[in-house]
N, C-alpha and C positions, 0 to 999 in steps of 0.2 A: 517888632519891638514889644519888651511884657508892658503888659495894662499895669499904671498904678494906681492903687485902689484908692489912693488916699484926690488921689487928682482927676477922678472920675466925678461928675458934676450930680448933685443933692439936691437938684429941683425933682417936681411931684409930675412925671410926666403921665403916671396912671394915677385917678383921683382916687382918696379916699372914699370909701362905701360905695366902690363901682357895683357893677351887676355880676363878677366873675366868681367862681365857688372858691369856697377856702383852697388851698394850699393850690391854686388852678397856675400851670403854667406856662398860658397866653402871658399873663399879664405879667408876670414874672420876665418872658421872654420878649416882650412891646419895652419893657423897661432900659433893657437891655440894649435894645435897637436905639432908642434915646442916648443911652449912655453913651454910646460907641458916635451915633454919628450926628447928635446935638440937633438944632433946630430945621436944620435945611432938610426936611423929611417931608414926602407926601405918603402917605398910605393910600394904597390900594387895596382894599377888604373883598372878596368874595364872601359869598354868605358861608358864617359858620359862629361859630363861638363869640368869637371876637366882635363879629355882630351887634352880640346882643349884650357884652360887654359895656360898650360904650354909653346904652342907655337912652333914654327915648328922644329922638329929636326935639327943639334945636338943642338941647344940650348934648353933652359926650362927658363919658369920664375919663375918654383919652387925650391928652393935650399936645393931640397932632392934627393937622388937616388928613380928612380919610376921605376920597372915593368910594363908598358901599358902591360893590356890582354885584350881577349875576352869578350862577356858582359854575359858567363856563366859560366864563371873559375876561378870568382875573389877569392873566397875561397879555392879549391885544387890547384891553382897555386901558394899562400901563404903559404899552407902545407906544399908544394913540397920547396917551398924557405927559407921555416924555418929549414927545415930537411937538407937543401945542407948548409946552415951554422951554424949547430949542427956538421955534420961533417967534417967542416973547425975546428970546433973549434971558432969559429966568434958566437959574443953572440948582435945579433940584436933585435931589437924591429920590427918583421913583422907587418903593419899596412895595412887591405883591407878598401880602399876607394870608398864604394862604394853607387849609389845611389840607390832609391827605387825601380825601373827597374831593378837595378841588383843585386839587393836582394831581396824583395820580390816577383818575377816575374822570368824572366830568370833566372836567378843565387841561387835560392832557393834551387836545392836539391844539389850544391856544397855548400853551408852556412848551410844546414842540415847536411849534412854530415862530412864536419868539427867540428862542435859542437857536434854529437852523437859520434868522435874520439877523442874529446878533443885535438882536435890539438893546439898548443902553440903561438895560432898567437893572435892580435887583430882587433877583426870588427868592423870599424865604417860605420853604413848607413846614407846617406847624404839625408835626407829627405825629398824632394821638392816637393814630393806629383803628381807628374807627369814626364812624358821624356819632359824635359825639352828640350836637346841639338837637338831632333831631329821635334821640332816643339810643344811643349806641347798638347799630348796625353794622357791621363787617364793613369794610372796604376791602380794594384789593393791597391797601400794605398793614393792615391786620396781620400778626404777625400766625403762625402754624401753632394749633391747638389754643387760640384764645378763645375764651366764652364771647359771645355780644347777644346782642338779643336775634342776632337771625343764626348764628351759630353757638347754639346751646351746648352741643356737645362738643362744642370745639372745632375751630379753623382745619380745614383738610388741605388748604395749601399752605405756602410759606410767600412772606411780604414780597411785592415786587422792589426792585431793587434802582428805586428810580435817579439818585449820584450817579449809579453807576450808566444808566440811561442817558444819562443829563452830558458825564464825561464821553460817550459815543458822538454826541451832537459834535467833541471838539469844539467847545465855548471857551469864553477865557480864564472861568476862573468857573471849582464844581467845590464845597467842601460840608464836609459833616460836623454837627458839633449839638450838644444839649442843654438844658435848661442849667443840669448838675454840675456842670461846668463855666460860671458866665464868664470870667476872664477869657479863656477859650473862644467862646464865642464873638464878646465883643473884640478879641484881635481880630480874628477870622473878619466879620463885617468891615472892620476898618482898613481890612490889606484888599477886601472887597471893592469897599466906595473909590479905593484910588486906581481901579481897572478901568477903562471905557470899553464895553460890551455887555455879552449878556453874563450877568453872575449870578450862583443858585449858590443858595444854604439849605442843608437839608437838617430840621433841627427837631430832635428829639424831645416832645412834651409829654411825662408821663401825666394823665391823668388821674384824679384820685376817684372821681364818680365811673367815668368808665374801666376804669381797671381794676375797682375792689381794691384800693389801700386807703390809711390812715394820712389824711392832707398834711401832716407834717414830714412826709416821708416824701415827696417830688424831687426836693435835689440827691438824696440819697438814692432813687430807683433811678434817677437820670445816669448816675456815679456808674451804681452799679452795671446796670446795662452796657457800660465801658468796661468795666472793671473786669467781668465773666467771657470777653472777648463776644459778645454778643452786635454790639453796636463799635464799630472801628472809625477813632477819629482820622480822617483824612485831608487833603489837600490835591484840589487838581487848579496849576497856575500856570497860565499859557503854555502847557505842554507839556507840566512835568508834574512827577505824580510821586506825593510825599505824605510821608504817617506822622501828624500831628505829633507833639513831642508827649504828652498825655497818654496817644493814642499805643505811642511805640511802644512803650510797657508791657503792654498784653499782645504783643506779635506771639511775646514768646508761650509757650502754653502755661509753662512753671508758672508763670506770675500772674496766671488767671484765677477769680473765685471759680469753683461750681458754681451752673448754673441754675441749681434748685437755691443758692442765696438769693436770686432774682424773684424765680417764682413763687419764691414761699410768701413772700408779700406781698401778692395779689391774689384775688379773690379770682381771678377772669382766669386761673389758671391751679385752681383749687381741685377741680375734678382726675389733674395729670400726676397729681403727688404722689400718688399709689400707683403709677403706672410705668413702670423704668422703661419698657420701651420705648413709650411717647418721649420721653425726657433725653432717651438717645439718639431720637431723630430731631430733636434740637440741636443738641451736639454734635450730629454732623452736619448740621445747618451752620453751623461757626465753624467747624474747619476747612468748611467748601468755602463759606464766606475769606479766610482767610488767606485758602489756597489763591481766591480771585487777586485779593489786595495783595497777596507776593509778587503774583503774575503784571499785575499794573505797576506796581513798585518797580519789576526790572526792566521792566517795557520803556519805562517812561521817564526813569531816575534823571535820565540827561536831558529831557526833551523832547521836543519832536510831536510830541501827541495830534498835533493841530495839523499837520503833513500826513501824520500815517493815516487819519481818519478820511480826509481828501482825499488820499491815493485811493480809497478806498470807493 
């Protein structure tokens, strides 16, 4: 069902003068989560941005209850917090917030292993493509040729592909979506909260501190990174694997930007503009990636995903 915006609720669930950087899209993206699934929320925070967002105890400028954990227990300590109010009797929305350090990195084989138990929680990765809070540091879904401070001259791999990680689990529900799109997103969340198992959002946060751009530009480099066939919105729901309607646009190639519109406005990808071969092993980085998401599309279109992976 589309989100209407006008019936979407106008409380302040991120405070005024929090601790997050201009145009930052944590907070933008915690907003969102509110919108979508109203007050019945607990956060689960591993350490990252969002952290230090909130601000110094006892206060919070987030107007949610949050769990702070460690930056490798953001998944079984949600397990653990979902099961203590199963048997309360208390019917919450567990939500792990967490970023790509503490998903696809540290925090992996607890986000694997929630997902291989079907635990009842939801994951969202906040995707910034580096440790942001701790100085921007590469991680492993850093995307190929980004600058950070431990790769100056640029990333020599390409991001892991952790959706598509997450859809291998066969869980019930896997889907991608960004900041630059919040309608998108808060349907996505809400076709989420009405699954029982384990559900993953994988959500794109461009940052403006670690990515070299201008903070009024975050939903626009969200946009774009859809738009250039870079970033594919998708859908994996008990078994069946479907391209966002946003996302379907850019299957085809015609209706893709170049993708030097992307990186011309960042700073973190400033050294590859002079360099057309770097720029064209981006570009076969998108139509590998696209060739994968054809291949799941016909795999999957009717079904079945949660069987073939068992058989397996």
């Amino acid at each position: 069902m589309a989100v209407n915006l006008k019936a979407l609720p106008d409380k302040k669930y991120i405070m005024p003068g929090n601790a997050s950087c201009p145009g930052c899209p944590e907070s933008m993206g915690l907003r969102y989560v509110k919108m979508a699934l109203g007050d019945n929320v607990v956060l689960v925070i591993p350490a990252g941005c969002s952290s230090v967002i909130q601000g110094i105890a006892p206060r919070s400028g987030i107007n949610t209850p949050i769990l702070n954990i460690v930056f490798a227990a953001g998944a079984s300590a949600a397990s653990g917090l979902k099961a203590a109010y199963e048997m309360l009797g208390k019917d919450y929305h567990v939500v792990v917030w967490a970023g790509d350090g503490g998903t696809g990195d540290i925090g992996f084989q607890a986000l694997s292993g929630a997902a291989e138990r079907d635990e009842d929680i939801i994951y969202i990765c906040v995707d910034n493509e580096a440790y942001m809070n701790t100085g921007i540091q590469r991680s492993s879904l850093t995307p190929y040729g980004a600058w950070t401070t431990t790769t100056w001259t640029g990333k020599k791999e390409h991001k892991k592909n952790v959706p598509i990680i997450l859809v291998s689990h066969g869980v019930k529900y896997v889907a991608t979506a960004t900041v630059g799109y919040p309608t998108d997103f808060i349907e996505k969340l809400r076709r989420a909260s009405k699954i029982k198992g384990f559900r993953y959002i994988h959500l794109l946060a461009p940052c403006p501190v670690g990515w070299r751009f201008d903070p009024s530009l975050t939903a626009r480099i969200g946009q774009l990174a859809v738009k250039t066939g870079l970033y594919p919105l998708f859908e994996y729901v008990n078994g069946k694997f479907r391209l966002s309607p946003i996302g379907r646009r850019y299957k085809d190639p015609k209706n893709r930007l170049p993708i030097i519109e992307y990186l011309k406005l960042q700073g973190r990808y400033k050294h590859l503009l002079d360099k057309p071969e770097e720029i064209k092993k981006i570009e076969e980085y998108i139509e590998n990636t696209w060739h994968l998401i054809d291949a799941l599309e016909k795999s999957f279109s009717k079904g079945g995903g949660e069987k073939i992976y068992k058989a397996l």
